[in-house]
N, C-alpha and C positions, 0 to 999 in steps of 0.2 A: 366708368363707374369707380375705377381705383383712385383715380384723383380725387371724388367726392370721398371717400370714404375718409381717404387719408388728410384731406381736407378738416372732415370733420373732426377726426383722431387727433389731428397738431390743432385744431381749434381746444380740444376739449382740453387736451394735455397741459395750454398754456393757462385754462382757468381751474387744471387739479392744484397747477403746480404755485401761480397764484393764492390758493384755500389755503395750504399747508403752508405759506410763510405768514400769510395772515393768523393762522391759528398759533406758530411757533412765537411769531414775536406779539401777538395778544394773550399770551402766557399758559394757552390752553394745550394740552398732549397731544403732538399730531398723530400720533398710533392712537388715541382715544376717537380724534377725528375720522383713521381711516376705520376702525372700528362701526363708529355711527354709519358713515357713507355706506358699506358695504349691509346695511339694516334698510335703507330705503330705496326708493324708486331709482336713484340712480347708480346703484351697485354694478359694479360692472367688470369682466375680468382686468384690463388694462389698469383701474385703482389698486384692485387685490391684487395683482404683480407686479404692476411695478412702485407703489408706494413705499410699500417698505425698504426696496434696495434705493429707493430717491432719500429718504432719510438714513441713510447707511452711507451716502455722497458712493454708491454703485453704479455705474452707469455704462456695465459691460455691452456692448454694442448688440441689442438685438436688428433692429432699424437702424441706422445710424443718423443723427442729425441733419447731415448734410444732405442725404436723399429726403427725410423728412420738410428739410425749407424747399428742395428741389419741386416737389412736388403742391407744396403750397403756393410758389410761385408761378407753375403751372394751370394750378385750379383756379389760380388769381386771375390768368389769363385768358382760361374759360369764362369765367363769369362777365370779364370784359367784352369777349366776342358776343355774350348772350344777355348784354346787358342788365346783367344781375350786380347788386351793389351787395357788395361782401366785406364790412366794415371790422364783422367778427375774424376773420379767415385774414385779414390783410391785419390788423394786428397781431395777431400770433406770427405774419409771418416775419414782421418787425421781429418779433423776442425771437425767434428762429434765426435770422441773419444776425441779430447779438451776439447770439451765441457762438453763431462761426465765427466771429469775429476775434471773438475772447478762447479761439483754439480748440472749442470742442466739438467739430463738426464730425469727429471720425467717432465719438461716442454717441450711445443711446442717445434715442430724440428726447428721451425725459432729462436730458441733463440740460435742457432749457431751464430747468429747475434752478439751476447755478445764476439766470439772469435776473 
């Protein structure tokens, strides 16, 4: 159950963090964005915590990265055993080994952000 979870958490993480460059360099206020987000259906604690230290480039380790790819790599390997095609989950976990790549595996998994 934890691998799905965190599955889905490094899935959704990589299309928060996706919105907010889309909206920063389409010239719109990502704080106005994270504003809207937390008004609709998909408000959710993860946006209202960690968005604003993502625009603040804070990425004190609550998760850290590396367990976050660790684990997406895992869920990868579930969905393989069970023939499940996880096209979402296996991109993010692309931007997830990015990022260790480029040294920030010991920080928060929002610092995917940085890829």
């Amino acid at each position: 159950m934890k691998l799905v979870v965190n599955m889905i958490m490094g899935s959704v993480m990589n299309a928060f963090s996706e919105g907010l460059t889309l909206a920063e360099r389409s010239g719109l206020n990502p704080h106005s964005l994270l504003d809207v987000l937390d008004l609709g259906g998909i408000a959710n604690p993860m946006f209202r915590g960690k968005g604003p230290e993502m625009l603040k480039d804070n990425y004190s380790p609550a998760f850290p990265l590396k367990h976050q790819q660790k684990d997406m790599r895992l869920a990868l390997a579930l969905g393989d055993q069970n023939a499940v095609s996880m096209p979402v989950a296996a991109a993010a976990n692309e931007a997830f080994k990015k990022a260790r790549s480029m040294g920030l595996g010991d920080l928060d998994f929002s610092a995917v952000y940085e890829t």
